[in-house]
NUDOGU-430439 format. One record per residue (C-alpha): residue number from 1; residue in three letters; x, y negated, z. Coordinates in steps of 0.5 Angstrom, whole numbers, padded with zeros to 4 digits. Example, Ala and Ser with C-alpha at 12.3 -4.5 7.8 and 13.67 -1.06 7.14 Angstrom:
2
[1 "ALA" [0025 0009 0016]]
[2 "SER" [0027 0002 0014]]
//
This chain:
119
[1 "UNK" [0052 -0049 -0003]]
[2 "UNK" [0048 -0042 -0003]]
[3 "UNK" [0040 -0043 -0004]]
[4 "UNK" [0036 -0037 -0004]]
[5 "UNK" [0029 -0038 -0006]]
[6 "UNK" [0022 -0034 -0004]]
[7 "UNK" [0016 -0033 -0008]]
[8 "UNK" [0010 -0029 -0008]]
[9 "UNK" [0006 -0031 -0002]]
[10 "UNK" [-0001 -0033 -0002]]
[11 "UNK" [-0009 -0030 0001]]
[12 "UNK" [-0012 -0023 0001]]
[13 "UNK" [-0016 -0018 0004]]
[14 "UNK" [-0014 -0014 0008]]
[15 "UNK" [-0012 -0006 0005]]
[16 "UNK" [-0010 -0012 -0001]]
[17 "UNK" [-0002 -0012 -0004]]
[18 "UNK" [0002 -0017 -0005]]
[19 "UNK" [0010 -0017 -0008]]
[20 "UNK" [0015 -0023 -0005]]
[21 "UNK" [0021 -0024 -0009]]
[22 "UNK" [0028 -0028 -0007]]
[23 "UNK" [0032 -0031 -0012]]
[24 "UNK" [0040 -0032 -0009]]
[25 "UNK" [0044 -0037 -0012]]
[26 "UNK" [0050 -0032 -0013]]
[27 "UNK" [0050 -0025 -0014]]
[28 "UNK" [0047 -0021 -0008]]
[29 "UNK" [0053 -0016 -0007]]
[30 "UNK" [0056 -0023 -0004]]
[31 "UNK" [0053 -0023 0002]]
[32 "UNK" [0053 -0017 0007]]
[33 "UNK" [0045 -0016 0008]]
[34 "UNK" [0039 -0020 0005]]
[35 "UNK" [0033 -0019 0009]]
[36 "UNK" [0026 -0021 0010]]
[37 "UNK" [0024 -0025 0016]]
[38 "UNK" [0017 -0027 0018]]
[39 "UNK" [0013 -0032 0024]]
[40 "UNK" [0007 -0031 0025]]
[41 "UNK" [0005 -0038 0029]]
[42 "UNK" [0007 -0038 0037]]
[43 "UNK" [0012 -0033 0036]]
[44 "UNK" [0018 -0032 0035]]
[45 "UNK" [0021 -0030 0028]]
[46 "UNK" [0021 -0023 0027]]
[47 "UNK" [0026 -0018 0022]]
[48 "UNK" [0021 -0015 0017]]
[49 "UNK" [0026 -0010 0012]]
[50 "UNK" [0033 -0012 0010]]
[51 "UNK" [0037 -0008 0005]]
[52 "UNK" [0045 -0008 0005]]
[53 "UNK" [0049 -0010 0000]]
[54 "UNK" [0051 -0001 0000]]
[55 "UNK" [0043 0000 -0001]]
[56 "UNK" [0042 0003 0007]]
[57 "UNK" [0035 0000 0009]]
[58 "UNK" [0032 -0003 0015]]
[59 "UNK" [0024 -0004 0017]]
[60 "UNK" [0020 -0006 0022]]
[61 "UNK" [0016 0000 0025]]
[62 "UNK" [0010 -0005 0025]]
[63 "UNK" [0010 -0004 0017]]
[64 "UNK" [0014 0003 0016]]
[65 "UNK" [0010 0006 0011]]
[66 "UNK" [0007 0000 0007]]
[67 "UNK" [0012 -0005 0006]]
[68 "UNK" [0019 -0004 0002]]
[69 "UNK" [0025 -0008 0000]]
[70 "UNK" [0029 -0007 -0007]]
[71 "UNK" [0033 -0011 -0011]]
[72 "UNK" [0034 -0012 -0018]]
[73 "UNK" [0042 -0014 -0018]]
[74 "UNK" [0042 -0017 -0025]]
[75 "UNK" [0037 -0022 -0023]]
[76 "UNK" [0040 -0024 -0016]]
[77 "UNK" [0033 -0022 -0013]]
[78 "UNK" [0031 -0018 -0007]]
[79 "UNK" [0023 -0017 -0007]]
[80 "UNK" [0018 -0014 -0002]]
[81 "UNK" [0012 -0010 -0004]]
[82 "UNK" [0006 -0010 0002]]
[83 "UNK" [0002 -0005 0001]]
[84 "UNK" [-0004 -0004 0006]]
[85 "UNK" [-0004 -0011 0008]]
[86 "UNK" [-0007 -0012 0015]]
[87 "UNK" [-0009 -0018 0019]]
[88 "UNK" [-0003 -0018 0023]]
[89 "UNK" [0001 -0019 0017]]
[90 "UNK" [0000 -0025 0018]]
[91 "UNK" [0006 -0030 0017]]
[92 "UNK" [0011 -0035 0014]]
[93 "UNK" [0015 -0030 0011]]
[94 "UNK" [0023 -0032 0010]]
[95 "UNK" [0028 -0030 0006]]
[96 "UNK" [0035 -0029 0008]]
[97 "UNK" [0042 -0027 0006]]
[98 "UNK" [0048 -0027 0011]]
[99 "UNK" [0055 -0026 0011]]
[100 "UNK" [0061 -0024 0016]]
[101 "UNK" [0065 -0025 0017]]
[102 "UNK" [0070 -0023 0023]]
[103 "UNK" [0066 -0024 0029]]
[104 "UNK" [0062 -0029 0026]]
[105 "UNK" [0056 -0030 0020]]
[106 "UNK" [0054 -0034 0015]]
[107 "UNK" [0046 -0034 0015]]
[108 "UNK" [0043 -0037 0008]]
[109 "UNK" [0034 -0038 0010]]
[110 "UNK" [0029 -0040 0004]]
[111 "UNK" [0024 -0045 0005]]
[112 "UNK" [0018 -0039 0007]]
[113 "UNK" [0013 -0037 0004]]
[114 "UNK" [0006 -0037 0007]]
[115 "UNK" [0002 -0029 0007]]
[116 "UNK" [-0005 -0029 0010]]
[117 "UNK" [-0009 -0024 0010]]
[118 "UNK" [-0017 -0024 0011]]
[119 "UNK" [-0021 -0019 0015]]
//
């Protein structure tokens, strides 16, 4: 069973920085994308960066400029540094890793880790 685990979330002001890490249980080529999601509450869940198993990466224009997605292949984990963090970053910030396979995908999520940002 593949298990992916986020750490890193917790309190700060805003213009404050955070780094979030998601540990896979197997190495991170195996998955096609591994991704952060977030969901602030009463909305729906939200693509903030992923990163593809050959390195292209994708952001949320909401956060271009101040957050970025890496991975350190060695570790089996995938991080994202927050910078100029604002109140609207508020969220439940998920991990997830996905696999396809012919017309279909396997998705893995974390537990989700809580960032909230003051003003």
């Amino acid at each position: 069973q593949v298990q992916v685990v986020e750490s890193g979330g917790g309190l700060v002001q805003a213009g404050g920085s955070l780094r979030l890490s998601c540990a896979a249980s197997r190495s991170i080529f195996s998955f096609n994308a591994m991704g952060w999601y977030r969901q602030a509450p009463g909305k729906q869940r939200e693509l903030v960066a992923a990163i593809t198993s050959g390195g292209i990466r994708n952001y949320a224009d909401s956060v271009k400029g101040r957050f970025t997605i890496s991975r350190d292949n060695a570790k089996n984990t995938v991080y994202l540094q927050m910078n100029s963090l604002k109140p609207e970053d508020t969220a439940v910030y998920y991990c997830n890793a996905v696999f396809f396979r012919g017309g279909s995908r396997d998705d893995y999520w974390g537990q989700g880790t809580q960032v909230t940002v003051s003003s």
